[in-house]
Backbone as ProteinMPNN parsed JSONL, in Angstrom:
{"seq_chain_A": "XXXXXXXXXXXXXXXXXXXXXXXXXXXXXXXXXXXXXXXXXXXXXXXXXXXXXXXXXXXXXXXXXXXXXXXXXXXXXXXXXXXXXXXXXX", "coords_chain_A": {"N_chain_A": [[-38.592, 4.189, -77.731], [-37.271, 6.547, -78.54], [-34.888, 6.224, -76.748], [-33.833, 4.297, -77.876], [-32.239, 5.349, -80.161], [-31.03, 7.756, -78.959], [-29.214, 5.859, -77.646], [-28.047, 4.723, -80.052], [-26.955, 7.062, -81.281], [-24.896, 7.813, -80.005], [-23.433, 5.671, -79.026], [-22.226, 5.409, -81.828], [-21.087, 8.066, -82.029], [-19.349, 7.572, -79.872], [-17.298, 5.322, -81.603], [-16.686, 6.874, -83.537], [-15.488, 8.871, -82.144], [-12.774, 6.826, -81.105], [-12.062, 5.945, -84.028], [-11.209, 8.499, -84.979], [-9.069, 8.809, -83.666], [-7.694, 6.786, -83.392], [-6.811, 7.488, -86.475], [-5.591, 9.402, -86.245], [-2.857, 9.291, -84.82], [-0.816, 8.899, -86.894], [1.349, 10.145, -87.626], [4.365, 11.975, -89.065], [8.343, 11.867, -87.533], [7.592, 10.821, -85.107], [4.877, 11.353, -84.347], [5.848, 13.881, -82.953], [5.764, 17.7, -82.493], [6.127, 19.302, -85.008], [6.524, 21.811, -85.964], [7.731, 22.639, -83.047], [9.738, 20.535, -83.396], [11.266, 22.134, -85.804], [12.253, 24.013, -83.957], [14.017, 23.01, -82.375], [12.944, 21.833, -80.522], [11.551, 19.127, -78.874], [8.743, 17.89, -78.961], [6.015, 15.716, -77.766], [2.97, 14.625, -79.268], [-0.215, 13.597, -79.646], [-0.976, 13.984, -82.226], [-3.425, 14.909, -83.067], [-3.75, 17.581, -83.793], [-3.227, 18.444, -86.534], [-1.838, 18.023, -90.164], [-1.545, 18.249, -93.83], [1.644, 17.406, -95.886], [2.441, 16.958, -99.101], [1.598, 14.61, -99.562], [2.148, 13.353, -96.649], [1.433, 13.075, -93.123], [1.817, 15.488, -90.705], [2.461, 16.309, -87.161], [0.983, 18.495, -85.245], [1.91, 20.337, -81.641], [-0.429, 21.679, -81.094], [-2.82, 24.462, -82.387], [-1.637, 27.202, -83.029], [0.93, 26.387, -83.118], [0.472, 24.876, -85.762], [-0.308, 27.377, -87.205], [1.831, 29.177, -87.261], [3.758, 26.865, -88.417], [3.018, 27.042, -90.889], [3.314, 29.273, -91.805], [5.5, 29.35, -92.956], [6.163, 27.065, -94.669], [8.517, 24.704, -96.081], [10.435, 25.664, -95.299], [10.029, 25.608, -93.146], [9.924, 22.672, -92.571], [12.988, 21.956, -93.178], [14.461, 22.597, -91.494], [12.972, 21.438, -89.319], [13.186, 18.408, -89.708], [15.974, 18.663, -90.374], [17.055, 19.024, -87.532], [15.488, 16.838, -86.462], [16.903, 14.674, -87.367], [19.306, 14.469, -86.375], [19.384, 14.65, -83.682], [17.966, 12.048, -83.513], [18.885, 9.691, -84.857], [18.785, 7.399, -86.94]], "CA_chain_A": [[-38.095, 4.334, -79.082], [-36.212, 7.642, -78.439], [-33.851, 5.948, -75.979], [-32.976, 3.382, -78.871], [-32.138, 6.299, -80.837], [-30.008, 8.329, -78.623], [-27.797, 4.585, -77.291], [-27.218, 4.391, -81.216], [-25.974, 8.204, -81.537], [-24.07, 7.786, -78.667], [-22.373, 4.601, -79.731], [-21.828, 6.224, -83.039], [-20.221, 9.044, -81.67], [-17.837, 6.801, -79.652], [-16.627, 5.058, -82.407], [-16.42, 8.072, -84.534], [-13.934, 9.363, -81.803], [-11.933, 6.203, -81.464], [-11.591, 5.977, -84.862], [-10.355, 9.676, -85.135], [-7.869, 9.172, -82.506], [-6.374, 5.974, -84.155], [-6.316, 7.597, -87.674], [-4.11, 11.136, -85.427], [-1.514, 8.596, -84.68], [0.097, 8.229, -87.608], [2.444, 11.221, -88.224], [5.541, 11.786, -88.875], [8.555, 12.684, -86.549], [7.513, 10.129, -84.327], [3.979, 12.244, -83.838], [6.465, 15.221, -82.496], [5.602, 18.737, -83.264], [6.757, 19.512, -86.349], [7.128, 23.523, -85.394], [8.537, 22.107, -82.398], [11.129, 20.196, -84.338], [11.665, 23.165, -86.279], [12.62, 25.11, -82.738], [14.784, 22.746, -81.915], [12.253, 21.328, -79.157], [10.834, 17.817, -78.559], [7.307, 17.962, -78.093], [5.356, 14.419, -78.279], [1.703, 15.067, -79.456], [-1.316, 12.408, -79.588], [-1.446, 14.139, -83.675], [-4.882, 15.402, -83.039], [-3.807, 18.529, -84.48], [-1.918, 17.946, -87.82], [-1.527, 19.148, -91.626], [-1.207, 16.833, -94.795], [1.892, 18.223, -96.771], [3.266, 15.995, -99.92], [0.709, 13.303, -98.618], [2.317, 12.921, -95.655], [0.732, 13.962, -92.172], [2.898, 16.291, -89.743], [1.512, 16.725, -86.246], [1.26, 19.478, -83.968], [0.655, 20.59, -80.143], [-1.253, 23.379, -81.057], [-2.967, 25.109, -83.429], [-0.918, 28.884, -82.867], [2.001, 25.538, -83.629], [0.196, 24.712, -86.982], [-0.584, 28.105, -88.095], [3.083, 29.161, -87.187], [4.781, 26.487, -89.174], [2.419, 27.293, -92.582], [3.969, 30.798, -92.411], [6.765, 29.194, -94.211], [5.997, 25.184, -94.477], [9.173, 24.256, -96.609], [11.865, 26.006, -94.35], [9.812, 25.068, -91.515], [9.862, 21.542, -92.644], [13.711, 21.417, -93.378], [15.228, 22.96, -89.859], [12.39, 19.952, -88.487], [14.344, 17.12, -90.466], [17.748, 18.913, -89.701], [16.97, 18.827, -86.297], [15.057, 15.203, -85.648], [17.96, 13.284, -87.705], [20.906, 15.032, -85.361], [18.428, 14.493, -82.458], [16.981, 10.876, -83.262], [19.16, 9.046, -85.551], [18.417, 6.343, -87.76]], "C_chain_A": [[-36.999, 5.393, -79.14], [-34.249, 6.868, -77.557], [-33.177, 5.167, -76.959], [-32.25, 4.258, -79.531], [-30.767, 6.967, -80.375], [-28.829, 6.952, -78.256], [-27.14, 4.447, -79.051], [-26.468, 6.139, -81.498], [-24.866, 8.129, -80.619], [-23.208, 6.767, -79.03], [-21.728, 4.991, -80.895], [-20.655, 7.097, -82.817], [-18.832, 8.46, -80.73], [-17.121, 6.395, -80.152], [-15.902, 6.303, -83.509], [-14.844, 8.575, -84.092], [-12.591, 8.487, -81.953], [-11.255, 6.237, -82.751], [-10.38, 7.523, -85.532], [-8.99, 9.343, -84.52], [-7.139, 7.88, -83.271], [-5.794, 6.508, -85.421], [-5.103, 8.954, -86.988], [-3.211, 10.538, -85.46], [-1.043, 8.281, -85.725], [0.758, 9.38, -88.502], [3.724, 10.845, -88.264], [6.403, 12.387, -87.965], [8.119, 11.801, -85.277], [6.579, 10.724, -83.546], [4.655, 13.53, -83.211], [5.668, 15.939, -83.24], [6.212, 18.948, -83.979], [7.312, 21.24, -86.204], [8.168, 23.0, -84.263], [10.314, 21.709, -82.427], [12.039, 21.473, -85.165], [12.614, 24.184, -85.493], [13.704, 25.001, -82.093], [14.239, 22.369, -80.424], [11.722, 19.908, -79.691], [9.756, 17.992, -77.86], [6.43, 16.919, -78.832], [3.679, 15.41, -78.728], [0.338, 13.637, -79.181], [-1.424, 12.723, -81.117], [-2.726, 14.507, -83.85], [-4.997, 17.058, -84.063], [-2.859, 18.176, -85.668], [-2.454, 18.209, -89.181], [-1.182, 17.528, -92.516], [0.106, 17.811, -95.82], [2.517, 17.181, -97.6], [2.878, 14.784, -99.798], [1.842, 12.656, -97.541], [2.435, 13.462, -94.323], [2.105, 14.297, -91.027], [1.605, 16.947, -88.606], [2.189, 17.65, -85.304], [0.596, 20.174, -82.203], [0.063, 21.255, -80.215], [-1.95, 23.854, -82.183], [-2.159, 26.125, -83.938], [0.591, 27.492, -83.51], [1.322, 25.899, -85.109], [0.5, 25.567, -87.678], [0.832, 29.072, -88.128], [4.306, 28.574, -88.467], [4.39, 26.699, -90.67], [2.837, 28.415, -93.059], [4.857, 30.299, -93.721], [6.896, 27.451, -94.365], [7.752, 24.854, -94.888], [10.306, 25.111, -95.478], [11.643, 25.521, -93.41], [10.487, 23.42, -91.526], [11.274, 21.057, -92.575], [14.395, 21.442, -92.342], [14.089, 21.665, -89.071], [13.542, 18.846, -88.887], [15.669, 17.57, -90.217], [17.728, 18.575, -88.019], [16.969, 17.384, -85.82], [16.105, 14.353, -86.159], [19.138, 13.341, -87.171], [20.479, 14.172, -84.192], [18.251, 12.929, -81.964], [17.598, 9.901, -84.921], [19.199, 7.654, -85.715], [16.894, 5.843, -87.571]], "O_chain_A": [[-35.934, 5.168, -79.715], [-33.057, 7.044, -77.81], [-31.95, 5.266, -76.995], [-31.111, 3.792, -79.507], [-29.705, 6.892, -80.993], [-27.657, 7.092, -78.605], [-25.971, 4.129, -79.268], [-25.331, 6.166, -81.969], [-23.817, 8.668, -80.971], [-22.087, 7.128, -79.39], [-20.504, 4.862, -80.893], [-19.526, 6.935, -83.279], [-17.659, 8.811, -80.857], [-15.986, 6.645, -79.747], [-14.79, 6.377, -84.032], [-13.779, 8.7, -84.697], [-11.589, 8.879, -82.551], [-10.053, 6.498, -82.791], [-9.33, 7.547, -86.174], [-7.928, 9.699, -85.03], [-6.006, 8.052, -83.721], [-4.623, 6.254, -85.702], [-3.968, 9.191, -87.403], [-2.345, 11.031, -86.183], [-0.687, 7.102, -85.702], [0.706, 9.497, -89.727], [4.234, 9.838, -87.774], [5.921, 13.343, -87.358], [8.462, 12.364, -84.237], [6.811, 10.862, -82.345], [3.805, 14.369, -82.913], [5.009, 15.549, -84.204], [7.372, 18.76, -83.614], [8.47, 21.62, -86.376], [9.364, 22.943, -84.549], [11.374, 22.121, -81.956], [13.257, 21.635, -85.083], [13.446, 24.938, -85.998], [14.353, 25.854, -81.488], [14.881, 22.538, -79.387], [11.524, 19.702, -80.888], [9.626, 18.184, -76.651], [6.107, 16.993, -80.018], [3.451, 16.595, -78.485], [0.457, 12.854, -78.238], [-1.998, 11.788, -81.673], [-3.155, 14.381, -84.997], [-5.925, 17.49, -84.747], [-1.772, 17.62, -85.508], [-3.604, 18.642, -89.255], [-0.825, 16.399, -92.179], [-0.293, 18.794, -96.445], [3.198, 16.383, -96.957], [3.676, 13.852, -99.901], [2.3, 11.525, -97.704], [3.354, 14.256, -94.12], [3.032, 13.565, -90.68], [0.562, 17.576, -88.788], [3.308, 17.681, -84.791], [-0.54, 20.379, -81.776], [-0.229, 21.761, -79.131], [-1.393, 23.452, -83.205], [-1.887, 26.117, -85.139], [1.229, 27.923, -84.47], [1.538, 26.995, -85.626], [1.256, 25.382, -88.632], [0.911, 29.776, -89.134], [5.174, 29.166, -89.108], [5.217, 26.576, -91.574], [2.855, 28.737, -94.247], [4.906, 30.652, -94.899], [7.926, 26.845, -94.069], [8.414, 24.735, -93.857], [11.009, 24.266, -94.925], [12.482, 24.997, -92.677], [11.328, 23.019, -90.721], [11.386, 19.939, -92.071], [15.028, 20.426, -92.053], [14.62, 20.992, -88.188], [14.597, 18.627, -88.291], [16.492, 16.744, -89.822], [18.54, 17.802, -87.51], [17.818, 16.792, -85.154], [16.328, 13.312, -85.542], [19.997, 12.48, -87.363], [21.092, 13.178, -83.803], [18.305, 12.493, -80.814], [16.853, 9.566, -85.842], [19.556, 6.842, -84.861], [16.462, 4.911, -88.249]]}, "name": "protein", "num_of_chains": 1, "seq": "XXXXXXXXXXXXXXXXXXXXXXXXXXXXXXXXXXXXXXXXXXXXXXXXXXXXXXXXXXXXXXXXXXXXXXXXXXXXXXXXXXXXXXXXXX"}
């Protein structure tokens, strides 16, 4: 009975992750770091770490990234977008 128990937490918990990991992928920036962008660097991510601002998710490699670009979100955010549309146009 226990073993039924743990194969269903266990399955659970697999899906749980999958599902996490498909909903990470869908930032903006083409999942780049968004500090990153800001730096004037290209750094891909998987979006595992990432921020909701204006409902729309911005991902980063890092946390020390995240808590970096919240110093100043809105400047951070506009040197990103100056950057990625020089960078990665259209």
């Amino acid at each position: 009975m226990f073993s039924a128990y743990l194969k269903s937490a266990v399955a659970g918990a697999f899906l749980l992750g999958f599902a996490t990991t498909a909903f990470a992928a869908t930032g903006e920036f083409d999942n780049m770091c968004t500090m990153g962008l800001a730096t004037g660097q290209d750094i891909k991510t998987d979006c595992s770490i990432n921020a909701q601002l204006e409902g729309k998710t911005y991902c980063f490699g890092s946390k020390d990234a995240m808590a970096e670009f919240m110093k100043s979100p809105k400047e951070n955010l506009a040197k990103a977008h100056t950057y990625y549309s020089k960078k990665h146009p259209g």
